[in-house]
C-alpha positions in Angstrom: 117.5 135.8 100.2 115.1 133.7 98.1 112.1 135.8 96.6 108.7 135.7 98.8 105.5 134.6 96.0 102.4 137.3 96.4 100.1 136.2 99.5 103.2 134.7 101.6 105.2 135.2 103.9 108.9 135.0 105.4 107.9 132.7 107.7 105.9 130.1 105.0 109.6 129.7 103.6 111.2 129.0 106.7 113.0 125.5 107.0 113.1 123.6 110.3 117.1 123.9 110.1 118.5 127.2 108.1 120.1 126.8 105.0 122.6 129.3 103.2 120.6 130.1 100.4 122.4 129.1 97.2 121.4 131.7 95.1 118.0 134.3 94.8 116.2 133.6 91.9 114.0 130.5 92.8 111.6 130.9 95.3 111.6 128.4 98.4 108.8 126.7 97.0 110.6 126.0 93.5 113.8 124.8 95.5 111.3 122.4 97.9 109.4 121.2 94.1 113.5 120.3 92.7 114.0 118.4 95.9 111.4 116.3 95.7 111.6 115.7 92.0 114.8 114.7 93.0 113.5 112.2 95.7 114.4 108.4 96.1 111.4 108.2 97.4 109.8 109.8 94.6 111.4 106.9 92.1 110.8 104.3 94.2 106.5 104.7 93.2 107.2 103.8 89.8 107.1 100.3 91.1 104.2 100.7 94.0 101.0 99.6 93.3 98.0 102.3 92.4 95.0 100.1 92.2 96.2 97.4 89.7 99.6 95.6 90.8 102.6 97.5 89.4 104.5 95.7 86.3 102.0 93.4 85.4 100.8 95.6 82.4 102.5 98.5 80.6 99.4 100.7 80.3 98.0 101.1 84.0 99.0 104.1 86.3 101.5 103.1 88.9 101.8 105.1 91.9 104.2 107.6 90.4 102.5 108.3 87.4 99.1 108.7 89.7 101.3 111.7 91.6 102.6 113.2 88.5 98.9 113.7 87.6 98.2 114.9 90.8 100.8 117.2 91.1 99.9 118.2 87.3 96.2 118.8 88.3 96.9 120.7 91.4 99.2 122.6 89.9 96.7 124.6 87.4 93.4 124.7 89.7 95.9 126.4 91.9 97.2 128.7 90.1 93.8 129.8 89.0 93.0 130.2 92.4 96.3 132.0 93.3 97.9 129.8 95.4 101.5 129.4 94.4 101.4 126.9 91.6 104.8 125.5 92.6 103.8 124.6 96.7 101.0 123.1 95.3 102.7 120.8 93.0 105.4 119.9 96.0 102.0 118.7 98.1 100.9 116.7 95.2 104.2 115.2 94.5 104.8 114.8 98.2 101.5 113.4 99.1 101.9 109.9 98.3 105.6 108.8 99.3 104.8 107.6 102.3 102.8 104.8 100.5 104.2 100.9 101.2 104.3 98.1 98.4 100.5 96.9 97.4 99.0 100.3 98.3 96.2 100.4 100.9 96.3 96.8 101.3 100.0 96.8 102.6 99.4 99.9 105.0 96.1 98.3 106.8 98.8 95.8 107.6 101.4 97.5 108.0 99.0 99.1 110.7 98.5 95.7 112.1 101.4 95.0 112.7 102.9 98.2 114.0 99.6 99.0 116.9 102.0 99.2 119.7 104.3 101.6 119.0 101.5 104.0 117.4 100.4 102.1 114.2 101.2 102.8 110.4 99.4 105.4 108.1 100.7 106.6 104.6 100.1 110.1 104.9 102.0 109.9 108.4 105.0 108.0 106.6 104.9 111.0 103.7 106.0 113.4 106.6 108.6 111.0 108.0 110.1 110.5 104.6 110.1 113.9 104.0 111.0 115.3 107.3 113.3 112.6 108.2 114.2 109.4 105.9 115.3 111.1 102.5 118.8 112.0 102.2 119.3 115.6 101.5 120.3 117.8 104.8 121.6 116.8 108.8 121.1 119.3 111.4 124.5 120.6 112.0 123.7 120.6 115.6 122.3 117.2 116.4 124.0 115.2 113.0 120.8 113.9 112.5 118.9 113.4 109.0 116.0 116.4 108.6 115.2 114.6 105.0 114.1 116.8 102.2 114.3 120.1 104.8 111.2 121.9 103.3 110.1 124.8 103.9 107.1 125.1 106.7 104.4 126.0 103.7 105.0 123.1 101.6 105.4 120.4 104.6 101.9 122.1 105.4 100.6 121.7 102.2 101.3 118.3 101.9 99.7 117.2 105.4 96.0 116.0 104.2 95.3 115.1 108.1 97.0 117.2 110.4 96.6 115.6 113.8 98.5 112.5 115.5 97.0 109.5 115.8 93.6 108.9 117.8 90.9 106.7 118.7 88.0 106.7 116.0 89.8 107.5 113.5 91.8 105.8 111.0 93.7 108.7 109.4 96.5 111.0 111.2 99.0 112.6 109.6 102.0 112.3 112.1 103.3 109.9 114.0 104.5 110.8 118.2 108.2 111.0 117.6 108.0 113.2 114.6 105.8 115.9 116.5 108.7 118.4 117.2 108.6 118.8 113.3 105.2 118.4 113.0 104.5 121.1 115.9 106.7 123.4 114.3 105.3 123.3 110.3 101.8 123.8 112.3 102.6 127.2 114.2 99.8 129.1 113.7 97.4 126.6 111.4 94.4 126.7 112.9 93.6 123.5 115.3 92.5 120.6 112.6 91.8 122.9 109.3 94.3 122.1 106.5 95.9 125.3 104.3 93.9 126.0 100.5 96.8 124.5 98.8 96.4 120.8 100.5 92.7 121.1 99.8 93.6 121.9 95.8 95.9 119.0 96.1 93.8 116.4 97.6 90.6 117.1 95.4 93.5 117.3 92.3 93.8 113.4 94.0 90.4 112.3 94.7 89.8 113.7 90.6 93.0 111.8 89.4 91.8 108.6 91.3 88.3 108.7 89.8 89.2 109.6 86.1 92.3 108.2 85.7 91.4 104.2 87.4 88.2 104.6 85.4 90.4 104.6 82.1 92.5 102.0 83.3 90.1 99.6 84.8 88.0 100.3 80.9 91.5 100.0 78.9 92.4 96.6 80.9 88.7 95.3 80.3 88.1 94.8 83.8 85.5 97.1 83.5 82.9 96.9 80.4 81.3 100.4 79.4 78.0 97.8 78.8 77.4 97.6 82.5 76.3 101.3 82.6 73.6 100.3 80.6 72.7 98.1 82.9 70.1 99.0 85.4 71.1 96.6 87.9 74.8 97.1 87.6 74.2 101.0 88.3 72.2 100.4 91.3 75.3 98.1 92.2 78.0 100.9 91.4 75.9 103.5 93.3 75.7 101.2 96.3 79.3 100.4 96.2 79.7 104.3 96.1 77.7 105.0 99.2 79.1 102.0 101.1 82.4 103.2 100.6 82.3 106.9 100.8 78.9 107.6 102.9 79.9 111.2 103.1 79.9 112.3 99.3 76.0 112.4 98.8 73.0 109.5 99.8 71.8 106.9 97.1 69.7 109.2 95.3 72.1 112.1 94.7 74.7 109.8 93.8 72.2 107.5 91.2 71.4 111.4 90.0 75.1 111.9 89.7 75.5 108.8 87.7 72.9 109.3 85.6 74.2 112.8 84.8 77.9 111.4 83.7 76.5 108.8 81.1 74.3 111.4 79.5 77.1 113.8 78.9 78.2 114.0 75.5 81.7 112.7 75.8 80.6 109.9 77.7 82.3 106.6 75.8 80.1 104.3 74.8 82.3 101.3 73.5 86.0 100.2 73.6 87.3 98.0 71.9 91.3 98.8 71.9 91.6 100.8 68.7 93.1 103.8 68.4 89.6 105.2 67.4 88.5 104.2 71.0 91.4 105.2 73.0 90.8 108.8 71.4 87.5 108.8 72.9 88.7 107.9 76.1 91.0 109.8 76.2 88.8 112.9 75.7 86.7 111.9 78.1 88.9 111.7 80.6 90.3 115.0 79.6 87.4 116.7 79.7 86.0 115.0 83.0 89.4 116.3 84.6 88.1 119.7 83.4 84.9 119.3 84.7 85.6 118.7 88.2 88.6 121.0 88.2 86.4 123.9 87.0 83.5 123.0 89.3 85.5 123.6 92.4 87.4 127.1 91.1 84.2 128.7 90.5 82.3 128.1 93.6 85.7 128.7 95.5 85.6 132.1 93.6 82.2 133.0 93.3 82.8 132.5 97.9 85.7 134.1 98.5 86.4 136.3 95.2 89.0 135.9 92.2 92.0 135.9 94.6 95.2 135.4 95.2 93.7 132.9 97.7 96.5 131.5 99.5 97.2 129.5 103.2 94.4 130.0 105.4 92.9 132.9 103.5 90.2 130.7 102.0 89.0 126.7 102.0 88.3 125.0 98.4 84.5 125.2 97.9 83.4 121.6 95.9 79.5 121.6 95.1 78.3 118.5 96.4 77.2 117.5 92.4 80.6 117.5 91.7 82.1 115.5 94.5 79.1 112.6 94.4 80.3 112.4 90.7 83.4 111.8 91.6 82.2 109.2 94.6 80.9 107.0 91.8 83.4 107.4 89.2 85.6 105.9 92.1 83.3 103.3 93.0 84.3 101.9 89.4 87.5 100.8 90.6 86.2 99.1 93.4 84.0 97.2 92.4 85.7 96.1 89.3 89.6 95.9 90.1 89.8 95.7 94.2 86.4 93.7 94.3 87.5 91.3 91.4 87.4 87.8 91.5 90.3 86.5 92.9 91.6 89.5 94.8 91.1 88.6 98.3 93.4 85.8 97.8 96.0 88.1 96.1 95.7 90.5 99.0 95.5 87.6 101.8 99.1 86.8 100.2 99.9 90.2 99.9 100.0 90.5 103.7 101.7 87.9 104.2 104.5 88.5 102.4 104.5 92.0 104.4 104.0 90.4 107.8 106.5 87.1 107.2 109.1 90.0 106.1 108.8 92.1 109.2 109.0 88.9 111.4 112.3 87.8 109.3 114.2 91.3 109.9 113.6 91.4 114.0 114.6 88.2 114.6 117.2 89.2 111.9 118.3 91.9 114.8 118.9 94.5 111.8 121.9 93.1 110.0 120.1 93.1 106.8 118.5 96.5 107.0 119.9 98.6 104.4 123.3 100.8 105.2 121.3 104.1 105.8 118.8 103.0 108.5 121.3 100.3 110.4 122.7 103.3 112.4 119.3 104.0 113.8 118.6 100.6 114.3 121.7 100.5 116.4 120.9 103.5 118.2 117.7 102.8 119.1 116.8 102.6 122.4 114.0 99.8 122.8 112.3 97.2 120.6 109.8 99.9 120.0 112.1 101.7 118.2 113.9 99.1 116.8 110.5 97.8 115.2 109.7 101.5 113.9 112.8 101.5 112.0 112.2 97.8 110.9 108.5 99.1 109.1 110.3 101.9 107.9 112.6 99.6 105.4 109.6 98.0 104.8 107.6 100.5 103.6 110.0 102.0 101.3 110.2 98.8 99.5 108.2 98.1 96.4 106.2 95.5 94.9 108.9 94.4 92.7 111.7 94.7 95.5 109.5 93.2 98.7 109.1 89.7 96.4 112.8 90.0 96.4 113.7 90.5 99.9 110.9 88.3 100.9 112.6 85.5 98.6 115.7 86.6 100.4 115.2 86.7 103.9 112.0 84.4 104.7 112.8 80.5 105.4 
């Protein structure tokens, strides 16, 4: 039997099918953090798109080397916390593999295309790859695919929105036919409320987002550091910020939230590409990472004492300075990289590509589906299905392989 980490349980490391355990030394949660290192879908996000189109340059973060931060983020404010430092990092490498070619722009069609049969959301596809798509374990019972097989803690852990789709609300976190494994990872969570360790893993993403596509919309020159001296462009960001994320703070707590990042010491204050210049932004991002991470484990402490805070134990305390901070450090990257000139063409053709493909492999009655989802295609029992499996080759394409198929199979 695999060892049980202070402030868990038996059940936490239960998997949905039993497993002979190949030896006792790592914990469930180390063996569920190998298999998703491991993952296809894992290697597949070195070629999805983050914020800035994947390949076109060598220096901005792709999808998979967003997740690695992630993970690498979560993983320490976690620890500090208690929670298992190794569940943590599965959520943060887990989070994102659900994510389709050209990011939230190919899942708000995806979405489109797929509203009959329950609609597409990346966090929802994250369970079905894990749960379902990736090849790793079949249920000796049914001989059907159970994916990665993780244990209920980390599936938990990686579920930022754990309910099934519903009106008002663009988010869910499972789709109907993958509630039997959804139902069972959730025995027990309270209705709605996600564990500690997905809350330390989604601000380690919302802090990874905000730093990390400020340095790369700076180190691309999308973004100038001169427009923070500009009066008018601050009022911009901040409205851009409150448009966009109305819930992190109102226009004035977010312009004193602005105001308080270019004051700090670190701030940069010109780039220009040498190496002098990457050094300073690079500390800055180091230490604004820092910041952020230390804001949240104090006030979590200083609530709910030093710990081991694990599960549903305790919820991730943010001050509201800290995450209106963040709010407008994100706002950077829309308004200078998804806001850009040019991009709602890019993105117009970007859905296109999506929605001419789908069209191209119904009519295309699954013949060119890729060897490990034809079976299911075959099986499948209706053109609901049939479709479900059709956006399910879809989305594991990515932006460098979808030009290809498109190329391909489109006339």
């Amino acid at each position: 039997m695999s060892p049980i980490p202070d402030g868990y349980s038996e059940t936490d490391a239960d998997r949905y099918v039993a497993e002979p355990v190949k030896e006792s030394v790592r914990t469930a949660f180390a063996r569920d953090r190998a298999r998703v290192l491991h993952s296809a879908a894992l290697r597949r996000l070195a070629a999805k798109t983050q914020v800035m189109v994947a390949g076109v340059s060598d220096f901005p973060r792709t999808r998979l080397t967003h997740t690695l931060e992630v993970a690498q983020i979560g993983r320490e404010l976690g620890s500090a916390l208690g929670c298992d430092p190794d569940l943590v990092e599965v959520a943060g490498l887990a989070h994102d593999l659900g994510h389709p070619p050209y990011g939230h722009n190919g899942e708000t069609e995806l979405d489109r295309i797929a509203d009959r049969i329950g609609g597409f959301e990346g966090n929802a596809q994250s369970l079905r790859v894990l749960s379902r798509l990736e090849a790793k374990v079949v249920d000796p019972v049914t001989g059907e695919s159970v994916g990665l097989n993780l244990s209920r803690a980390s599936l938990d852990a990686a579920c930022k929105y754990p309910w099934t789709r519903r009106d008002g609300t663009r988010k869910f976190g499972a789709y109907l036919d993958d509630l039997p494994v959804f139902d069972w990872f959730r025995e027990g969570a309270p209705e709605g409320r996600t564990c500690i360790e997905e809350q330390v893993m989604n601000w380690a993403d919302d802090v990874a987002y905000s730093v990390h596509d400020f340095e790369d919309a700076v180190h691309s020159g999308i973004a100038s550091l001169s427009v923070f001296e500009s009066a008018e462009e601050r009022r911009a960001l901040v409205q851009t910020a409150h448009r966009r994320f109305p819930d992190e703070g109102d226009p004035a707590e977010l312009t004193a939230a602005l105001d308080r990042l270019v004051a700090l010491d670190y701030w940069p204050r010109s780039f220009d590409g040498s190496m002098r210049d990457l050094v300073a932004l690079k500390h800055f991002t180091s230490w604004l990472i820092a910041r952020f991470s230390n804001a949240a484990q104090v006030a979590t402490q200083v609530q709910f004492g030093p710990g081991p805070l694990t599960r549903y134990e305790a919820d991730l305390v943010v001050p509201e300075e800290a995450r209106a901070e963040v709010s407008v450090m994100k706002a950077v990257a829309v308004q200078y990289v998804m806001n850009r000139p040019g991009a709602d063409e890019e993105y117009t053709r970007q859905r296109e590509v999506i929605a001419e493909l789908v069209n191209a492999l119904v009519l295309d009655g699954g013949r060119s589906l890729e060897p490990w989802l034809r079976p299911t295609y075959e099986a499948a029992r209706d053109d609901a299905e049939r479709l479900r499996v059709v956006i399910d080759q879809v989305a594991s394409l990515t932006d460098v392989s979808i030009v290809d198929w498109h190329r391909r199979l489109v006339r």
